[in-house]
C-alpha positions in Angstrom: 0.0 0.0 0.0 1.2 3.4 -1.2 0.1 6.2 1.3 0.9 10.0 2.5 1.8 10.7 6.2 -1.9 12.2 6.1 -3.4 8.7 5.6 -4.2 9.0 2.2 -3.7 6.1 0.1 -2.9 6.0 -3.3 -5.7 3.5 -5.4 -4.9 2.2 -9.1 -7.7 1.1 -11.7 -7.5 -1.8 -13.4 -7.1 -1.1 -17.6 -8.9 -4.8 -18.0 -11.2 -4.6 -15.7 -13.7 -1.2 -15.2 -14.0 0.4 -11.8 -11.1 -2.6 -10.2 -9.7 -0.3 -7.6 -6.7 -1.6 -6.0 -2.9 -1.0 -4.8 0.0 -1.6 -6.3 0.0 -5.5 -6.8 3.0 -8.1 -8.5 4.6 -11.2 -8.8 7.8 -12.2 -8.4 9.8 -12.6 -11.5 11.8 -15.9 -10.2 10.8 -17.7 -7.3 13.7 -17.1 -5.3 13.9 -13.1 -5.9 13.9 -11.1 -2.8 10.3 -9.7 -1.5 11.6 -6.4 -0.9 13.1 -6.3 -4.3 9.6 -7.4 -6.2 7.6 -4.9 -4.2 10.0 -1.7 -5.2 10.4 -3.3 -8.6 6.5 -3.7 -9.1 6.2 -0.1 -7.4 8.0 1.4 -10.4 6.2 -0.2 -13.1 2.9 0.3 -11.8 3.6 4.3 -10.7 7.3 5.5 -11.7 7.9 5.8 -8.0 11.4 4.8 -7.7 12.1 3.6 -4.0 15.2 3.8 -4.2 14.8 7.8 -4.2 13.3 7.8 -1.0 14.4 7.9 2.5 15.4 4.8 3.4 12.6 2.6 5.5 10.2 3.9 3.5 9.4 0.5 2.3 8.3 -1.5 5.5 7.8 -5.6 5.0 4.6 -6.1 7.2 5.5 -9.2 7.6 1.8 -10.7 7.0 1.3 -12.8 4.6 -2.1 -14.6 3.3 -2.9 -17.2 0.7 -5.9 -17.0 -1.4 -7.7 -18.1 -4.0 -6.6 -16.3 -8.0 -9.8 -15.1 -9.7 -10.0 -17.4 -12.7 -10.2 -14.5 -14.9 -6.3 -14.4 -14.3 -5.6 -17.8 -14.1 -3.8 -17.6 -17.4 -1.2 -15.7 -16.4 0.3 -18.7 -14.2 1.4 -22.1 -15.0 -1.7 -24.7 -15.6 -3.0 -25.7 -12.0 -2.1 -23.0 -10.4 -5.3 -21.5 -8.3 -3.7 -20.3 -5.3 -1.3 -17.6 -4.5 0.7 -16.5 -1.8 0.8 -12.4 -1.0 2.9 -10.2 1.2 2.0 -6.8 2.4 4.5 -3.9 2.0 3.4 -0.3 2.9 5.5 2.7 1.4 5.3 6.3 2.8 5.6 9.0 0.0 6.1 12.5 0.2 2.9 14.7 -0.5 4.0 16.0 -3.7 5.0 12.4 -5.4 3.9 12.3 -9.2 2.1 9.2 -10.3 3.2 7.8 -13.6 0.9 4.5 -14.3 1.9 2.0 -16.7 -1.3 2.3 -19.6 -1.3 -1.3 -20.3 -1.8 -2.1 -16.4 -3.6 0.9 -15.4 -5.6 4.0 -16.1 -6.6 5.7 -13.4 -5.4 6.8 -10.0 -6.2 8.6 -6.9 -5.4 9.3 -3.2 -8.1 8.3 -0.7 -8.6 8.0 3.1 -7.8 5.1 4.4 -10.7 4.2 5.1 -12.8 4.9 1.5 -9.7 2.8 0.0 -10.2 -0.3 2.3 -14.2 0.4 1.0 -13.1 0.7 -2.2 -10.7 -1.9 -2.7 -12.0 -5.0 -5.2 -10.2 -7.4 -3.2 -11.0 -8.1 0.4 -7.3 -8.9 1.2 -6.3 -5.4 -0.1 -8.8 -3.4 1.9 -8.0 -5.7 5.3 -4.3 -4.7 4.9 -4.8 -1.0 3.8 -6.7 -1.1 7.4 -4.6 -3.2 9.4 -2.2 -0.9 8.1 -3.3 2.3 10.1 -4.9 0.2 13.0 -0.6 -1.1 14.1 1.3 2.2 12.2 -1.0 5.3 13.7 
């Protein structure tokens, strides 16, 4: 979850899928590359925020991590009999003034939120659960 120090959190839209709100979301590339690494990696891609620009410990590894059911509309982007992934939450404070530059062929539309109307927002449960466990253990 991408957020301001105000508790605004930054929500991205789905280009296949209308009015799919989420955050930032990825895989790893190869199964042994480091979590920290995928979640700065898929940070850039998905908003041209580079974390390696910001103060360090920006990026916090919530250490949580749930398994769940993949939507079989994006089954096909794993190997056959694949259904369930694993996810990890990250959260990454940005400064106020931090441009958004989303990738078109992932995502057209952004915006910063409460906390709360993102966790309401959210298309997947798991997103809006961390978004509010988030600012329930960091506020």
């Amino acid at each position: 979850m991408i957020h301001k120090s105000n508790g605004e959190v930054l929500l991205i839209e789905r280009a296949d899928k209308a009015n799919f709100w989420q955050s930032v979301t990825g895989s790893l590339d190869v199964p042994d590359e480091d979590l920290a690494l995928a979640a700065a990696r898929e940070v850039l891609e998905e908003t041209g925020i580079d974390v390696r620009l910001l103060p360090e410990g920006a990026l916090v590894n919530m250490h949580h991590q749930i398994e769940y059911e993949i939507y079989p509309q994006w089954r096909h982007r794993y190997l056959p009999g694949v259904l369930r992934n694993t996810e990890h939450w990250f959260s990454l404070e940005v400064p106020d003034n931090t441009t958004i530059t989303l990738a078109p062929r992932e995502h057209v539309a952004y915006q910063w939120v409460t906390y709360a109307k993102a966790a309401e927002k959210c298309f997947s449960r798991s997103n809006g659960e961390a978004i509010l466990q988030l600012f329930s253990t960091h506020r």
